[in-house]
DRENDREN-63670 format. One record per residue (C-alpha): residue number from 1; residue in one letter; x, y, z. Coordinates in pm, 1 decimal. Layout:
BEGIN
<rec num="NUM" residuo="a" u="X" v="Y" w="Z"/>
...
This chain:
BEGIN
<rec num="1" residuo="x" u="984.5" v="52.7" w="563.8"/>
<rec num="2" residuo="x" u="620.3" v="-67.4" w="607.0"/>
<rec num="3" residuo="x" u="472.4" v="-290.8" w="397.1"/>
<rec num="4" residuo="x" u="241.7" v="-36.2" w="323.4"/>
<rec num="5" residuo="x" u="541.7" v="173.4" w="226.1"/>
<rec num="6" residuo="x" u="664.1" v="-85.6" w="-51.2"/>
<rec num="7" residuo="x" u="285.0" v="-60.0" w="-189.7"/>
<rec num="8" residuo="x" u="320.0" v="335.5" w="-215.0"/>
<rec num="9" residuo="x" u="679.5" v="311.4" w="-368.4"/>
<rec num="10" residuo="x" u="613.0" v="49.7" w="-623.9"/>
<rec num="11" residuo="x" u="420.6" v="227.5" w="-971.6"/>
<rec num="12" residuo="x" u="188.5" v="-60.9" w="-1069.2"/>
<rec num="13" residuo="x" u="53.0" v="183.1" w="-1323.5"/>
<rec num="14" residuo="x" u="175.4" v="-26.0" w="-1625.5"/>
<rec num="15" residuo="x" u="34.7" v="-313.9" w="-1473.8"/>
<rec num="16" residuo="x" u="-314.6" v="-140.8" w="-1414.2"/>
<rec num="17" residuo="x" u="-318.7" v="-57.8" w="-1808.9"/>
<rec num="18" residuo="x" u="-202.3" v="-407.8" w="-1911.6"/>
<rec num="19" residuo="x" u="-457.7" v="-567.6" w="-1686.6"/>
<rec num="20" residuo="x" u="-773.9" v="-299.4" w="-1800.6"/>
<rec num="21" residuo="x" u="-654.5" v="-369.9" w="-2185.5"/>
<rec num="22" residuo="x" u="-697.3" v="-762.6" w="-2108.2"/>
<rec num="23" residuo="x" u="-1011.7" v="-748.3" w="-1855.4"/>
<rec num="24" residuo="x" u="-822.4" v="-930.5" w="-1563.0"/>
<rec num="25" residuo="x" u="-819.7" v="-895.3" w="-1184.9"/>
<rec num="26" residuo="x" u="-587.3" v="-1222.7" w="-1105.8"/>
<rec num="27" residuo="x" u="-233.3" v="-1006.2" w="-1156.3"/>
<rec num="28" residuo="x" u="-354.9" v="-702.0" w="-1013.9"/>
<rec num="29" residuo="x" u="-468.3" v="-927.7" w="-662.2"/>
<rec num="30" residuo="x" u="-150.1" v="-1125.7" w="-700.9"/>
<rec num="31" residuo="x" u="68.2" v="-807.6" w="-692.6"/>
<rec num="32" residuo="x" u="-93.9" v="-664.0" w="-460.0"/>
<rec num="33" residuo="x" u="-58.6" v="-979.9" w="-221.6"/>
<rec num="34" residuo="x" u="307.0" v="-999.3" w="-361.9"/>
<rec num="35" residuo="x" u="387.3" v="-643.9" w="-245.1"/>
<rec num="36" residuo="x" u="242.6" v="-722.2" w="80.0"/>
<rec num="37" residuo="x" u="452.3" v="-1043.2" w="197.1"/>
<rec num="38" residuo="x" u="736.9" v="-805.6" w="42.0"/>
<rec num="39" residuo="x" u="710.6" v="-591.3" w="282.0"/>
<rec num="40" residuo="x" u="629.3" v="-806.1" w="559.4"/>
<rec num="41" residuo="x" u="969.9" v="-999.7" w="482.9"/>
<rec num="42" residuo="x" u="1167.0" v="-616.5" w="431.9"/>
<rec num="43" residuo="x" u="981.3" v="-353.7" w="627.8"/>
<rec num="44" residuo="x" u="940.4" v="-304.3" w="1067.9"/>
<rec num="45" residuo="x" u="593.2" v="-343.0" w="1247.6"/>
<rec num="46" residuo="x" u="386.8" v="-125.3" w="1109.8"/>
<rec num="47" residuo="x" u="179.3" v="56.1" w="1419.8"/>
<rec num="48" residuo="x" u="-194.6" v="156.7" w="1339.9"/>
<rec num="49" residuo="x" u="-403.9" v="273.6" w="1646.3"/>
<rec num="50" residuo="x" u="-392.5" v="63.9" w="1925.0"/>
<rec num="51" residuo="x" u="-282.8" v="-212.5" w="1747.7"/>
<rec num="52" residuo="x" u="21.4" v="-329.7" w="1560.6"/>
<rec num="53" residuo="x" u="49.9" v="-544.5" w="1222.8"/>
<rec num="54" residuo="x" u="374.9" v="-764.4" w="1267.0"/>
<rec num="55" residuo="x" u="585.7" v="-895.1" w="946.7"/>
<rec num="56" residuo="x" u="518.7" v="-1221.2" w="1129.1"/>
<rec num="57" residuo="x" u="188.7" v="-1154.1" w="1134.4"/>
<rec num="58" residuo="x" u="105.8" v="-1081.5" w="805.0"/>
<rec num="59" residuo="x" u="296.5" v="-1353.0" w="614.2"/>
<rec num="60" residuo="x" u="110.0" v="-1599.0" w="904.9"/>
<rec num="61" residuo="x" u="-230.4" v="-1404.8" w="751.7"/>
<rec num="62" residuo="x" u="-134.5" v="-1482.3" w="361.4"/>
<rec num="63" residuo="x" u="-14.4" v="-1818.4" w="409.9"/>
<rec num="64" residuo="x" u="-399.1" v="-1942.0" w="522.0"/>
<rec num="65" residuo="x" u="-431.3" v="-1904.7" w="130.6"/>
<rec num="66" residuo="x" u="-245.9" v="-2235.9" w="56.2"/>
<rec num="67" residuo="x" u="-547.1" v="-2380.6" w="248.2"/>
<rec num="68" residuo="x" u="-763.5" v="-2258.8" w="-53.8"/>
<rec num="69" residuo="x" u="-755.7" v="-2506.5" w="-432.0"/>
<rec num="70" residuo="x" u="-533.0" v="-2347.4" w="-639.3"/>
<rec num="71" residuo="x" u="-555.8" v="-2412.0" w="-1043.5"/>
<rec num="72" residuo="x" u="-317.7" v="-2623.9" w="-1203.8"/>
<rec num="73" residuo="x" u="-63.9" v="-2467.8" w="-1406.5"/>
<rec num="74" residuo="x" u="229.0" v="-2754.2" w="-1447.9"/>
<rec num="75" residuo="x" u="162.9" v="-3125.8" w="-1598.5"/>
<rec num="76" residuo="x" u="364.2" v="-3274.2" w="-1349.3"/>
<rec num="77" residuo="x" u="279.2" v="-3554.2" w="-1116.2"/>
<rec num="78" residuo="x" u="253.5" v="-3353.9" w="-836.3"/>
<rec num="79" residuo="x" u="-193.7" v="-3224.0" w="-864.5"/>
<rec num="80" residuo="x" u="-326.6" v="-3305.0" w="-543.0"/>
<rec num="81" residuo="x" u="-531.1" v="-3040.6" w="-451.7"/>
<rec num="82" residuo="x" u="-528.7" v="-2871.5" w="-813.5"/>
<rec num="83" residuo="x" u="-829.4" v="-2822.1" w="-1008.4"/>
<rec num="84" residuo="x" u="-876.1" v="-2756.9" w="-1418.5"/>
<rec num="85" residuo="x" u="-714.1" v="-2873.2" w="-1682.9"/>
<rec num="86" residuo="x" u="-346.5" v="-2923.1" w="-1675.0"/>
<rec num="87" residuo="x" u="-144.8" v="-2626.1" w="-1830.4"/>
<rec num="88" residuo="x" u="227.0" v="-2658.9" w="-1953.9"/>
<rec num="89" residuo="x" u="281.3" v="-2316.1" w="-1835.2"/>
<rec num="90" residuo="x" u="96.1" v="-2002.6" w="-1651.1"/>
<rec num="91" residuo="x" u="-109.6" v="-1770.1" w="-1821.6"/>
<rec num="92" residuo="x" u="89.0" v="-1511.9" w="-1987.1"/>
<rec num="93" residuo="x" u="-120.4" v="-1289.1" w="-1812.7"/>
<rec num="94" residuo="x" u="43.5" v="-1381.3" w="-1535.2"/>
<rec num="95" residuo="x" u="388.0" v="-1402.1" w="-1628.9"/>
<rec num="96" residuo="x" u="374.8" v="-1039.4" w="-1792.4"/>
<rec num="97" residuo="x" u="225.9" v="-930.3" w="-1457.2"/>
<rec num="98" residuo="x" u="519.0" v="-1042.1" w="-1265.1"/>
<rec num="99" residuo="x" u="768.3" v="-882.0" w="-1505.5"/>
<rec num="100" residuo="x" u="576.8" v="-584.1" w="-1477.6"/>
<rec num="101" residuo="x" u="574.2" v="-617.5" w="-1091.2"/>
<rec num="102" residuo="x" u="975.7" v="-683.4" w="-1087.2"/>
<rec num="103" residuo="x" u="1044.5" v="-312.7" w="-1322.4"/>
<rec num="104" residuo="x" u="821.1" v="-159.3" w="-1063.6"/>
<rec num="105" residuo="x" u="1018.9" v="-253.3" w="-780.4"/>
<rec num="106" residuo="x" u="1346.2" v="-249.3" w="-911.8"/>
<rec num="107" residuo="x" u="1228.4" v="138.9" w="-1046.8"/>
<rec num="108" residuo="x" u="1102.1" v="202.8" w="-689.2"/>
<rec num="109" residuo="x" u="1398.5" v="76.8" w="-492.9"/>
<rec num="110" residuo="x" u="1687.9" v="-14.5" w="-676.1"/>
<rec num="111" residuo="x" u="1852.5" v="-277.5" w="-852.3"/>
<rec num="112" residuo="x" u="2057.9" v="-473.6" w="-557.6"/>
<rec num="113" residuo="x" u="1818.4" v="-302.8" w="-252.9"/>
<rec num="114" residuo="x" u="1654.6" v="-610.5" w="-67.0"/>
<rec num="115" residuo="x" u="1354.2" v="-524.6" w="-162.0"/>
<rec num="116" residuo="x" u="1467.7" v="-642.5" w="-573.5"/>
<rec num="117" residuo="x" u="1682.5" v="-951.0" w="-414.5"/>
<rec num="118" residuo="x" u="1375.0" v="-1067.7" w="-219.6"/>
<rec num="119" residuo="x" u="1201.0" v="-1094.6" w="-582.9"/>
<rec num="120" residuo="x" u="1513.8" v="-1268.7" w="-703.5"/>
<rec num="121" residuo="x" u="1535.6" v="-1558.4" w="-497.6"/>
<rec num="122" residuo="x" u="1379.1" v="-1445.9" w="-168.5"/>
<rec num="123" residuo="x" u="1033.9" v="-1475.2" w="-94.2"/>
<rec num="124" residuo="x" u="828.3" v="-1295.6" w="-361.3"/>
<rec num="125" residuo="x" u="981.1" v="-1507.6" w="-637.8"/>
<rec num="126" residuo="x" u="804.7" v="-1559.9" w="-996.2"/>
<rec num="127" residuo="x" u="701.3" v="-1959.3" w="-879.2"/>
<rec num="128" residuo="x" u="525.1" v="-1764.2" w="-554.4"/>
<rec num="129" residuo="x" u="361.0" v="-1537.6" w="-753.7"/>
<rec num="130" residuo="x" u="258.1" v="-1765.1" w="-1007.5"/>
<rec num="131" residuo="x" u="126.3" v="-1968.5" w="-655.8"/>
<rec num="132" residuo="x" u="-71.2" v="-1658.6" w="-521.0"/>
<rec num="133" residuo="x" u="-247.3" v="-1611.7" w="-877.7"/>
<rec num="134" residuo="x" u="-331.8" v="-2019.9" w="-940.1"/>
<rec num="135" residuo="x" u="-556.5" v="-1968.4" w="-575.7"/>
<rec num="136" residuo="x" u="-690.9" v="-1616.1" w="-648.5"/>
<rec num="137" residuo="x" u="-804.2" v="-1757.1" w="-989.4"/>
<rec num="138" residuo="x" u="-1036.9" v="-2021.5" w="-791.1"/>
<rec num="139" residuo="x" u="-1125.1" v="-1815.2" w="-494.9"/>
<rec num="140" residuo="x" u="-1216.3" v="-1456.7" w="-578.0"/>
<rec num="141" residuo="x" u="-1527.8" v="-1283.0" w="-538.8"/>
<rec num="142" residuo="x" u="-1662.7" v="-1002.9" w="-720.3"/>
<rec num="143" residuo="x" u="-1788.4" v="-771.8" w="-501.6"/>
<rec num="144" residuo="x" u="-2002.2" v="-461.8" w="-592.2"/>
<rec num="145" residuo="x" u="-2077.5" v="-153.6" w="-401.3"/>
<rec num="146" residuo="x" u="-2276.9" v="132.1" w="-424.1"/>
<rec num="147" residuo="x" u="-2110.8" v="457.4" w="-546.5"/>
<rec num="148" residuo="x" u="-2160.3" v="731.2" w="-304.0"/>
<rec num="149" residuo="x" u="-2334.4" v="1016.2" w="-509.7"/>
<rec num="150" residuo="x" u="-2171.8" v="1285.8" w="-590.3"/>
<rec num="151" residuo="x" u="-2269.7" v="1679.9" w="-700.7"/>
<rec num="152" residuo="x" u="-2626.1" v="1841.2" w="-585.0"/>
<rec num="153" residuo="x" u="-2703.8" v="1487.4" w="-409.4"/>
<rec num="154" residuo="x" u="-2452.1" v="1452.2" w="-217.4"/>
<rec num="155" residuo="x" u="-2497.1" v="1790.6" w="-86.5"/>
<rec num="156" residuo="x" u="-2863.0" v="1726.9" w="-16.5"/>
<rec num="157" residuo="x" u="-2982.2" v="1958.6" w="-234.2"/>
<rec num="158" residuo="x" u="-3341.4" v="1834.5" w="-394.0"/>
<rec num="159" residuo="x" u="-3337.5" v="1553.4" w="-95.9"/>
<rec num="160" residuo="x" u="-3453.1" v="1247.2" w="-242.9"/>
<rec num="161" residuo="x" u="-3576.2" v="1308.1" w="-624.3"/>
<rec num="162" residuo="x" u="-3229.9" v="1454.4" w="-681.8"/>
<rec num="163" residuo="x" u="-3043.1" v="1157.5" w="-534.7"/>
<rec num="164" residuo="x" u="-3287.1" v="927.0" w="-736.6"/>
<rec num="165" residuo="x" u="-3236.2" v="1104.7" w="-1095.5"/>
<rec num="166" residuo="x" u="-2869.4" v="1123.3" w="-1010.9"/>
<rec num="167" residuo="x" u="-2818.6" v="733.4" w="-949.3"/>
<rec num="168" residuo="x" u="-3048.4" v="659.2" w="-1258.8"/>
<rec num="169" residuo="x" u="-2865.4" v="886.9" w="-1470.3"/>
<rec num="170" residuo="x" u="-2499.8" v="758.9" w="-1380.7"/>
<rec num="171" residuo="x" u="-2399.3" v="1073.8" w="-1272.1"/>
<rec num="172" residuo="x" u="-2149.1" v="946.6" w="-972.9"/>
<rec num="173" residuo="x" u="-1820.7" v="995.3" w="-802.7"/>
<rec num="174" residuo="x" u="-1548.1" v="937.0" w="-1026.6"/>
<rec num="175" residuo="x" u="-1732.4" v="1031.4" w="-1355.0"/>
<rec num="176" residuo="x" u="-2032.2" v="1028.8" w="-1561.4"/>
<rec num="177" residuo="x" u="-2186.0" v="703.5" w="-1704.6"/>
<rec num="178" residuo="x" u="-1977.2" v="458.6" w="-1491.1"/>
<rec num="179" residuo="x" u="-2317.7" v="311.2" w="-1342.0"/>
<rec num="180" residuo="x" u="-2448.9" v="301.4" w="-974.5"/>
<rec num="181" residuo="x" u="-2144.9" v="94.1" w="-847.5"/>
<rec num="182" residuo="x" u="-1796.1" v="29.1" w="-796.1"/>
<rec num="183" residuo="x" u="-1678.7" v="-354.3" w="-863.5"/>
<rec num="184" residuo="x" u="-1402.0" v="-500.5" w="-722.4"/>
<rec num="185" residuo="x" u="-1271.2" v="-882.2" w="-616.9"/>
<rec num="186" residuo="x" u="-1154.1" v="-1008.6" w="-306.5"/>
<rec num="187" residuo="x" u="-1059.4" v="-1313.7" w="-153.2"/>
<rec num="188" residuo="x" u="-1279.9" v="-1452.0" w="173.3"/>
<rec num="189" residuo="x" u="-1091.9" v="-1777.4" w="369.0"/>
<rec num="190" residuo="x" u="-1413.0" v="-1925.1" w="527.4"/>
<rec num="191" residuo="x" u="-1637.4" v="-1872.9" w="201.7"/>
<rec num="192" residuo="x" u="-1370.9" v="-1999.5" w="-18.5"/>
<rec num="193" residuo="x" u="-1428.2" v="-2331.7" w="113.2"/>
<rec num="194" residuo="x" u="-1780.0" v="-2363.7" w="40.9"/>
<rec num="195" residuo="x" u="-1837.3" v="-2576.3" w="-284.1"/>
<rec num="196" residuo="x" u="-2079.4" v="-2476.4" w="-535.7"/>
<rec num="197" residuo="x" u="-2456.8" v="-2517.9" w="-675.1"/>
<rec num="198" residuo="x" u="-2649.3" v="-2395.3" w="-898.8"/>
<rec num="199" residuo="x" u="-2892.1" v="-2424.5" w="-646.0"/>
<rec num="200" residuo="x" u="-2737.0" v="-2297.4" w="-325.1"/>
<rec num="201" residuo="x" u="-2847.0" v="-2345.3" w="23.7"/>
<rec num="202" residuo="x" u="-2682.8" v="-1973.4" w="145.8"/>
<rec num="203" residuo="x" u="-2653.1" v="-1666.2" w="-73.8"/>
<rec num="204" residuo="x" u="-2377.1" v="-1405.1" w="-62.4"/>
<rec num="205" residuo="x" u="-2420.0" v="-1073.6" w="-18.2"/>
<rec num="206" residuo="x" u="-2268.5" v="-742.0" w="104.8"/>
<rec num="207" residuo="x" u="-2541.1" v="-504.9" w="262.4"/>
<rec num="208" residuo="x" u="-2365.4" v="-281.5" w="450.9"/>
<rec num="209" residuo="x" u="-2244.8" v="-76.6" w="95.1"/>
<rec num="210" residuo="x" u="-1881.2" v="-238.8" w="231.4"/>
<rec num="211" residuo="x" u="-1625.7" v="-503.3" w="132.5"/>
<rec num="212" residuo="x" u="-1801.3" v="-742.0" w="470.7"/>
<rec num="213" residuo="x" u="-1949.2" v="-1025.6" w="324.2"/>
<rec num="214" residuo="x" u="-2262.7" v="-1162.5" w="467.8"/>
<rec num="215" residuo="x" u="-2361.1" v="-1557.3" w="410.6"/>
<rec num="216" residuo="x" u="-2743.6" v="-1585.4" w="444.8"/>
<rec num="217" residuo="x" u="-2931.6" v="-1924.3" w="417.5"/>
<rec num="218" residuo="x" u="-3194.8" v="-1912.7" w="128.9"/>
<rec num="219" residuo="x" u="-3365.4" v="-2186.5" w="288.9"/>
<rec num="220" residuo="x" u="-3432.9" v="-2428.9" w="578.8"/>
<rec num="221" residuo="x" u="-3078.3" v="-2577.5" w="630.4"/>
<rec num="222" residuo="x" u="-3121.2" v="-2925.4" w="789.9"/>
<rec num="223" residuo="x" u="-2889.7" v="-3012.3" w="1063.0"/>
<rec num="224" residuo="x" u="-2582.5" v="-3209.8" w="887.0"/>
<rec num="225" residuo="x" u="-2661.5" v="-3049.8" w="557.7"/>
<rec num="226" residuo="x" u="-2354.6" v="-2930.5" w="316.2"/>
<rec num="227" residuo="x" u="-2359.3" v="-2545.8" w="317.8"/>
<rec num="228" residuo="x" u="-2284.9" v="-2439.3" w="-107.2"/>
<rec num="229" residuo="x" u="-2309.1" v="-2139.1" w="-249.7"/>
<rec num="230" residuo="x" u="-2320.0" v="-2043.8" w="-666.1"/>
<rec num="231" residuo="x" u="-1976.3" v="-1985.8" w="-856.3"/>
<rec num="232" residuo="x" u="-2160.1" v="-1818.2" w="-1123.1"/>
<rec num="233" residuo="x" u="-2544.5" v="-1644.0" w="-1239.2"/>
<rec num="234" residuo="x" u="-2774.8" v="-1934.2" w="-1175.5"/>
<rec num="235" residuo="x" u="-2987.8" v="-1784.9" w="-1406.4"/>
<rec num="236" residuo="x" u="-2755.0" v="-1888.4" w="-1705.6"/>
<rec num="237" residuo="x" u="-2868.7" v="-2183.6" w="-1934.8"/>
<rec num="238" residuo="x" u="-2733.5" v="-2500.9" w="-1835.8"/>
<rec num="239" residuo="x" u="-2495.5" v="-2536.0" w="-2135.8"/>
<rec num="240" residuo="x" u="-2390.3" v="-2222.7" w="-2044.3"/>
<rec num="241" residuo="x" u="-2312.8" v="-2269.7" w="-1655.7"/>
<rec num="242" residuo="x" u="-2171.9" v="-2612.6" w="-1756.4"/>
<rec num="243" residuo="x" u="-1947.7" v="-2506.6" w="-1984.1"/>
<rec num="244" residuo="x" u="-1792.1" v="-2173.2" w="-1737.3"/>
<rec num="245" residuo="x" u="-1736.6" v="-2402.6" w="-1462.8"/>
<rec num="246" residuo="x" u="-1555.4" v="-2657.8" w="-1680.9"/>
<rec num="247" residuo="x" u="-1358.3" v="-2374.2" w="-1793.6"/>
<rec num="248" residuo="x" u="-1299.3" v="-2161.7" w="-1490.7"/>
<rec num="249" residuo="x" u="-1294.0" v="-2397.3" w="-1252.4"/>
<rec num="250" residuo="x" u="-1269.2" v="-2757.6" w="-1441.4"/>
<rec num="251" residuo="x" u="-1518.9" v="-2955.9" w="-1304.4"/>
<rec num="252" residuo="x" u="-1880.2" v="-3059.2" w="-1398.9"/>
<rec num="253" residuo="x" u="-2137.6" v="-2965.1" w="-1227.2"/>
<rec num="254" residuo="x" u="-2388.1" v="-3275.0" w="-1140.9"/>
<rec num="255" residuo="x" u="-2627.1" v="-3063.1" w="-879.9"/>
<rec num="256" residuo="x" u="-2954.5" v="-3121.3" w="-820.0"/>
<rec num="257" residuo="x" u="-3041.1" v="-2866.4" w="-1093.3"/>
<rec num="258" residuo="x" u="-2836.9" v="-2936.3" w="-1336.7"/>
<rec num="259" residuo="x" u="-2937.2" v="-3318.9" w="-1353.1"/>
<rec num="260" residuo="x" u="-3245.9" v="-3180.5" w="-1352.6"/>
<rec num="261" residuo="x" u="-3221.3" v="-3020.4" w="-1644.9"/>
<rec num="262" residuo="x" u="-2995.6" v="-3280.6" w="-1842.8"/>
<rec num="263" residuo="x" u="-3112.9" v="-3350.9" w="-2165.9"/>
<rec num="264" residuo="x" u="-3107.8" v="-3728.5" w="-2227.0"/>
């Protein structure tokens, strides 16, 4: 079976409900990745087009992530590379995710099918998922995209005024109200490595109404010059930015701005 396979047999529905009830993306990315190297490690090449997607190749493609900071979640001795404040355990969050993510493939494929055994003690064990969510917690983006209008708009009926009164009014694909976009996170090796400012050299944006990324410089960049991009709304008060990037990412921030703005 394809990895792709072990996504569509695998009902993540309880998982979607826990994680909407709580407001968090980290499990939902994590089992998503988790499914993935499962079936990479279970399931054939998968052809698409002209191209084929190896189990080789994938689990070579998620294991750049351990070259991203992960947060730490043990008080060990053992935090090189970690960042935030030491935990004695994962987030339940996290932990409930997994269990969730274990009933759904057990449901899927059996008790005893390798799929389930992998999970047990094979490669998509609770310490590797735990892994996957401690770097997704540091390195996801939120990415919004337009909604593609839906109704007399989308049919080009009224041409522009009617697209216009649609978007304003909410009126998009996938209900009423929802606003004039679709947000999402996602996980981007090269711009994960970039640290952060509240005054950034290169902004991050996606233009083409998809999940590419584009990094443009704000500025003139001089030749040598650290490339940094915001973690957070720059526009936030300085308490305020201080005190989510202790918390989400535990460390202070002592940019240019921010000493600027230090009271004494």
């Amino acid at each position: 079976m394809t990895f792709l396979g072990v996504q569509a047999r695998a009902d993540l529905s309880a998982l979607h409900r826990l994680c909407e009830q709580r407001g968090a993306t980290v499990p939902l990315l994590a089992a998503r990745a988790a499914l993935t190297q499962l079936g990479a490690a279970t399931g054939p090449v998968l052809k698409r087009g002209e191209g084929a997607w190896s189990g080789a190749g994938i689990s070579s493609s998620l294991s750049l992530l351990s070259l991203l900071c992960k947060v730490n979640t043990s008080q060990g001795p053992e935090t090189e590379g970690l960042r935030g404040p030491p935990r004695s355990a994962p987030p339940r969050n996290w932990t409930e995710a997994y269990e969730h993510l274990r009933a759904a493939v057990g449901a899927g494929f059996g008790e005893g099918s390798p799929q389930a055994r992998a999970m047990d003690g094979g490669t998509v064990t609770a310490g590797a998922f735990t892994d996957l969510a401690a770097r997704f917690h540091l390195n996801r983006f939120s990415v919004e995209l337009p909604r593609p209008l839906g109704g007399a708009a989308a049919a080009g009926a009224g041409g522009f005024g009617a697209a216009l009164e649609e978007a304003l009014a909410g009126n998009v694909a996938g209900g009423t109200g929802g606003g004039s976009s679709r947000a999402g996170s996602a996980v981007y090796l090269v711009p994960s490595l970039f640290n952060h400012s509240c005054e950034p050299s290169v902004d991050v944006a996606f233009p083409g109404g998809t999940a590419a990324m584009e990094l443009r410089a704000r500025r003139d960049v001089a030749a040598g010059e650290e490339l940094t991009i915001s973690y957070l709304d720059s526009a936030l008060p300085r308490a305020q930015r201080q005190e989510h990037l202790l918390k989400g990412y535990g460390f202070e921030c002592r940019c240019p701005l921010c000493e600027e703005q230090r009271e004494d």
